[in-house]
DRENSE-199675 format. One record per residue (C-alpha): residue in three letters; x, y, z. Coordinates in Angstrom, 1 decimal. Layout:
<sites>
residu	east	north	up
ala	X	Y	Z;
...
</sites>
This chain:
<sites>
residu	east	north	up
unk	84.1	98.7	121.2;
unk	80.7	98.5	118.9;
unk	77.7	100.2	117.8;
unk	74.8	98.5	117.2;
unk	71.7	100.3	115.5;
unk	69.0	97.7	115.2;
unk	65.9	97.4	112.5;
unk	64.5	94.5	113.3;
unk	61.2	93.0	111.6;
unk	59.5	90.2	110.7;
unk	59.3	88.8	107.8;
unk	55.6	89.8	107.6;
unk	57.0	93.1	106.5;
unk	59.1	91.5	103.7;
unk	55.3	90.7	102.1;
unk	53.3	93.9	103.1;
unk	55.9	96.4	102.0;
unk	56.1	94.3	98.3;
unk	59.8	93.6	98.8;
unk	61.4	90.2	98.9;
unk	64.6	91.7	101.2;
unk	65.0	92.7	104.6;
unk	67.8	94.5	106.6;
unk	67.5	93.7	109.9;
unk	70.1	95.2	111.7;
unk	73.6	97.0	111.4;
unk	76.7	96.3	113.8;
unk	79.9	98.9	113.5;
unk	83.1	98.1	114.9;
unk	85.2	101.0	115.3;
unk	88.3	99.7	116.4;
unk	88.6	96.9	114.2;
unk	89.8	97.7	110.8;
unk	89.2	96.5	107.2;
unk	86.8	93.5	107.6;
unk	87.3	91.8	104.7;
unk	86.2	88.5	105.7;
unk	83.5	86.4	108.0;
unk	82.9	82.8	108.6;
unk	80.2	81.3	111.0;
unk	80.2	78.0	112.6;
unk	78.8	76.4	116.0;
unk	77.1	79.8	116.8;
unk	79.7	81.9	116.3;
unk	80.9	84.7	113.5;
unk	84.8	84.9	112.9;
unk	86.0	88.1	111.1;
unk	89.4	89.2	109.8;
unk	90.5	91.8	108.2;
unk	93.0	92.3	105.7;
unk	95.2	94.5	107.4;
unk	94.1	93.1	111.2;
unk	96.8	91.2	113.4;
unk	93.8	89.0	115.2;
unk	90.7	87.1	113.8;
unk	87.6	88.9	116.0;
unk	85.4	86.2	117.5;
unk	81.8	87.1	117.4;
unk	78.9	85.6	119.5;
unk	75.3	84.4	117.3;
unk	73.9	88.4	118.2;
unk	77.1	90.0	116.7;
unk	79.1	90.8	120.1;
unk	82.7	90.6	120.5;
unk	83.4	87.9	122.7;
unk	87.4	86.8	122.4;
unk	89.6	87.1	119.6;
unk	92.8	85.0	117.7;
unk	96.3	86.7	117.4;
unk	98.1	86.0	114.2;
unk	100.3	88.5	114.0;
unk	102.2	89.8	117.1;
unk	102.8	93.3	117.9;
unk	101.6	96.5	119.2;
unk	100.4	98.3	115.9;
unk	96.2	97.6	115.1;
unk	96.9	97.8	111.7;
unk	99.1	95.9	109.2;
unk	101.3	98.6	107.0;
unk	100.1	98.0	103.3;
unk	103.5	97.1	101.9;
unk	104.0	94.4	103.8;
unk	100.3	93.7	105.4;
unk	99.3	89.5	104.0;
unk	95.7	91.2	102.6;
unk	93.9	88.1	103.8;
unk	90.4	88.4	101.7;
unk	88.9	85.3	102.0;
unk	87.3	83.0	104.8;
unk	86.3	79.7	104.6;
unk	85.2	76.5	106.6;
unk	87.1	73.8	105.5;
unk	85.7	70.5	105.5;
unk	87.0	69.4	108.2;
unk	85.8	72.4	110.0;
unk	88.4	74.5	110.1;
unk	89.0	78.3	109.2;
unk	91.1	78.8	105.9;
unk	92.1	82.6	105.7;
unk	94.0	83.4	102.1;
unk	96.0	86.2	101.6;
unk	94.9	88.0	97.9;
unk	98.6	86.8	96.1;
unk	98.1	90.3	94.8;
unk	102.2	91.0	95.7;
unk	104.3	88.0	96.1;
unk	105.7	86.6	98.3;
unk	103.8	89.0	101.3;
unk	100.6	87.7	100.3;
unk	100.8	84.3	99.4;
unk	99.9	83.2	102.6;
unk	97.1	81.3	103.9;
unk	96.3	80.7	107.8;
unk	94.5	77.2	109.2;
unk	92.6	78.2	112.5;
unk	91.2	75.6	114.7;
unk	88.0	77.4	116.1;
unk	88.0	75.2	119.2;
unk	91.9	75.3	120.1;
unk	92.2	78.6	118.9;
unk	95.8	77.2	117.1;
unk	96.8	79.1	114.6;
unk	99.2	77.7	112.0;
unk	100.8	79.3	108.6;
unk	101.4	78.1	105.0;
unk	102.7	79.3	101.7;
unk	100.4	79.7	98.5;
unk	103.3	80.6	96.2;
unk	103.1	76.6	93.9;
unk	99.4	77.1	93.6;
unk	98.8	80.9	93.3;
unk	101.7	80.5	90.2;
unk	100.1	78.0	88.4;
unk	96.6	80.2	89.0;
unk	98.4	82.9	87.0;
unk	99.7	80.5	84.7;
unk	95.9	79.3	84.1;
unk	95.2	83.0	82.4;
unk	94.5	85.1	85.6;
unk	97.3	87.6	84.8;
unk	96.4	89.7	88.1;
unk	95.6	87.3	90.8;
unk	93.6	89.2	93.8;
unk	91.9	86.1	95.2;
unk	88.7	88.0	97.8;
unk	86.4	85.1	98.3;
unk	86.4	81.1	99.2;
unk	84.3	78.3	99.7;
unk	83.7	74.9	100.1;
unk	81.0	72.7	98.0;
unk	80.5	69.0	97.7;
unk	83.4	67.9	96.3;
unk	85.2	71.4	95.2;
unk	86.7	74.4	96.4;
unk	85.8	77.8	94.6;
unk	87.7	80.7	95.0;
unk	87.5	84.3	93.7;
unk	90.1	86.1	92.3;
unk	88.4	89.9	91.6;
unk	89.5	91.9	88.7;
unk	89.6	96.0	87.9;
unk	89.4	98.6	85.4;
unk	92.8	98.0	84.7;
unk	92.1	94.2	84.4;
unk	88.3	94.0	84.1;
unk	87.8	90.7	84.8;
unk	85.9	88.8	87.5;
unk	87.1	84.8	87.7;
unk	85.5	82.0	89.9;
unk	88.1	79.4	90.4;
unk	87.3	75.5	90.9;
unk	89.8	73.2	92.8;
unk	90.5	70.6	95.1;
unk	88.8	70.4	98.5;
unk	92.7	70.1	100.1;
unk	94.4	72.3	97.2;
unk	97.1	73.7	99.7;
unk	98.4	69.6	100.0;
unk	99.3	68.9	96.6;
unk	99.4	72.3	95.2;
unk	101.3	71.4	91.7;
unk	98.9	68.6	91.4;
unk	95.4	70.1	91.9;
unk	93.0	70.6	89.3;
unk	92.3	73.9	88.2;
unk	89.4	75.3	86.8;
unk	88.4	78.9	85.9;
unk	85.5	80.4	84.6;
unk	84.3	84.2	84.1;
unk	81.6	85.6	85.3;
unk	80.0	89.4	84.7;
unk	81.7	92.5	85.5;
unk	78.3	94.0	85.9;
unk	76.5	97.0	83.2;
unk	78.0	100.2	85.0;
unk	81.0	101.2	82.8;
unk	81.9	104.4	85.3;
unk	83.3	101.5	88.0;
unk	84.1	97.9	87.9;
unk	82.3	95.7	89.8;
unk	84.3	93.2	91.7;
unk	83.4	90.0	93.2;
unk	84.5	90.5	97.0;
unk	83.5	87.1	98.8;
unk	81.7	83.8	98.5;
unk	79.5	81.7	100.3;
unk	77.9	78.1	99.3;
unk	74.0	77.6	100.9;
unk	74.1	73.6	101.0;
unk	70.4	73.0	101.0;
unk	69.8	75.2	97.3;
unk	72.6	74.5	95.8;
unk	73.2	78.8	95.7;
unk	76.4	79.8	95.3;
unk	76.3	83.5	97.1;
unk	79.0	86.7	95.7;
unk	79.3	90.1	97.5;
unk	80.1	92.5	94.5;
unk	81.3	95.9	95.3;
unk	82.1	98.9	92.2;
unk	85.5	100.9	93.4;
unk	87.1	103.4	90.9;
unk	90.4	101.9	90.9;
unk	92.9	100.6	88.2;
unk	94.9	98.0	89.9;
unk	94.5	95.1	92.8;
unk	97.1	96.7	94.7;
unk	95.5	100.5	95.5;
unk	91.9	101.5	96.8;
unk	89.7	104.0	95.0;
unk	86.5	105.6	95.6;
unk	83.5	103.1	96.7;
unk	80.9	102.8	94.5;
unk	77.8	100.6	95.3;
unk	77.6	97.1	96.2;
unk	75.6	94.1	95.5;
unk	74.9	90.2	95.8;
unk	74.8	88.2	93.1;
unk	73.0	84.5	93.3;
unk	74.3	81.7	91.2;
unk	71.3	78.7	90.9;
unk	72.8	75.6	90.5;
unk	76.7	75.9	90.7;
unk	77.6	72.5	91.3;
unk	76.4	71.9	87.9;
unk	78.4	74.5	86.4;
unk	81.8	73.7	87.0;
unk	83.1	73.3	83.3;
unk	81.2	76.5	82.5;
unk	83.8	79.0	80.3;
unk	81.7	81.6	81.8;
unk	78.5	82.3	84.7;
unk	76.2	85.2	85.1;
unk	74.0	85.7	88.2;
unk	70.5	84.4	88.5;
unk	69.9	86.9	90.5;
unk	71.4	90.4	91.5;
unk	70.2	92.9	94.7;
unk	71.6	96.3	94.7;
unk	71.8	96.8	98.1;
unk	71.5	100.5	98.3;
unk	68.3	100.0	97.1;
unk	67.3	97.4	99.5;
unk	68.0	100.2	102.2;
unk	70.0	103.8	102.5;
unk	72.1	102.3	105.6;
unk	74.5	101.0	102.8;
unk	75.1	103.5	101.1;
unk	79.1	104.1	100.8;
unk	79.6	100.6	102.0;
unk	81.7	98.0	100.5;
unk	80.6	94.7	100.8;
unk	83.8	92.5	101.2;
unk	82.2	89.2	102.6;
unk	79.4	87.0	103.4;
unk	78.0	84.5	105.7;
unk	74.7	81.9	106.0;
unk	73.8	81.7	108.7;
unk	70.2	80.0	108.6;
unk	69.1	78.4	105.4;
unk	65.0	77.9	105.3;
unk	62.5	76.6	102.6;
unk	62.2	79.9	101.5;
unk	64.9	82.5	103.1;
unk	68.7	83.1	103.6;
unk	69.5	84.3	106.8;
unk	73.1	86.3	105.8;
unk	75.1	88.4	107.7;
unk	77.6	90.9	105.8;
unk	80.9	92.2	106.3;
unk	81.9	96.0	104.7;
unk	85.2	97.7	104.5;
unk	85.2	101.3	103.9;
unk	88.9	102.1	104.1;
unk	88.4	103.6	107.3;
unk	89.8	101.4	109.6;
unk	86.8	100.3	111.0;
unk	84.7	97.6	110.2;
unk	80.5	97.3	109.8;
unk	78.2	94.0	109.7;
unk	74.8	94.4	108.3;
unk	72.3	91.3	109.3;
unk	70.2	90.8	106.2;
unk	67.2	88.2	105.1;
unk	66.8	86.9	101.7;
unk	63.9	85.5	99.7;
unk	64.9	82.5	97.8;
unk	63.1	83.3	94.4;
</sites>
């Protein structure tokens, strides 16, 4: 079951209202808890959440259509002490869905899932070698949110707190999870953004191929630790110019931040966890965002972007 409350417009009212942003529509799923990731390929959006025992499948206007089981059982909800927390959503390339648990508590989440989007296969596989050697690399509290593919490199996210204020992105291998002692490991900081009452965490990740644009969903929650939730705060996106030049960076700031409260009320007391491209024009990103309030349920918001 959904609710959809649509505000569509064209992007003739991006220019004549003098703003350079444009929600366009919100989706709630109320029986599908804690989105915390989203992925779209051939057409189709693919959501998990990270205490959700199926991957929801998604049609291109935001309706449920079928869905992956992952975890067996009768209960909608994984418990928290031994839910995976998957976080992140990718495409691989090879064109498969990569689902990562956070490796916030080991061993429960040090688990990733491969998804074959045609098959529907689902297959497991341990994180513990590589999510070691990422603590080893100076993140001393992993909580890995977002992923995503670029030419040639993986990035990853691992999101900090109060507690541990610090945001890193982390460059890898393309195939990490085959030779995880072996792959090369690079991590860089990037801004914990100016409001000193929260933290602002980087959630999720996305790469738009044509700009070069590396995309973060950044969300402020009152917490001290990667383990517990706290009260949401506002949430942003943050656009990186450029990333594939900035790989040996020590640390990135964004080129550009929207506060997305400000781009419209209708997220207010959301928190962004993920986000998607899924049209990438001369001049526009066509995203579509994924927000878990701690609610159980889960809300997409269908946004457009202005490049510059």
């Amino acid at each position: 079951m959904y609710f959809r409350f649509s505000l569509i417009g064209l992007l003739l009212f991006i220019t004549s209202c003098g703003t350079n942003e444009l929600l366009e529509e919100v989706v709630e799923f109320p029986s599908y808890p804690s989105a915390s990731g989203i992925e779209y390929q051939n057409k189709k959006f693919f959501v998990i959440g990270d205490d959700a025992t199926h991957v929801l499948i998604l049609d291109s206007s935001l309706k449920a259509i079928d869905s992956i089981t992952i975890y067996p059982g009768n209960e909608r909800k994984i418990p928290k002490a031994i839910k995976p927390d998957l976080e992140a959503a990718a495409i691989t390339v090879s064109g498969q869905l990569l689902l990562l648990g956070s490796g916030s508590k080991s061993p429960q989440r040090n688990v990733g899932w491969f998804i074959d989007p045609t098959s529907k296969n689902a297959d497991s596989i341990r994180l513990d070698t590589f999510y070691q050697r990422l603590q080893l690399n100076g993140i001393k509290e992993l909580n890995v949110e977002g992923a995503t593919a670029i030419p040639g490199s993986f990035i990853l996210a691992s999101r900090g707190s109060k507690g541990y204020p610090k945001n890193h992105l982390i460059f890898t291998d393309t195939r990490f999870w085959v030779k995880q002692s072996l792959a090369q490991i690079t991590t860089i900081l990037t801004s914990s953004g100016t409001d000193s009452s929260f933290f602002s965490g980087v959630s999720g990740l996305a790469y738009a191929k044509k700009s070069d644009r590396l995309l973060l969903t950044v969300s402020t929650e009152d917490t001290r630790n990667s383990m517990d939730d706290g009260a949401i705060g506002k949430s942003y996106l943050w656009i990186i110019n450029n990333i594939s030049s900035k790989k040996r960076w020590k640390a990135i700031n964004p080129d550009k931040i929207i506060e997305l409260e400000s781009l419209d009320p209708g997220f207010k007391g959301q928190k962004i966890e993920s986000v998607c491209i899924t049209k990438e024009t001369s001049d526009f990103l066509h995203l579509v965002l994924a927000a878990d309030n701690d609610n159980g349920s889960s809300t997409l918001f269908r946004v457009i972007v202005q490049k510059d």
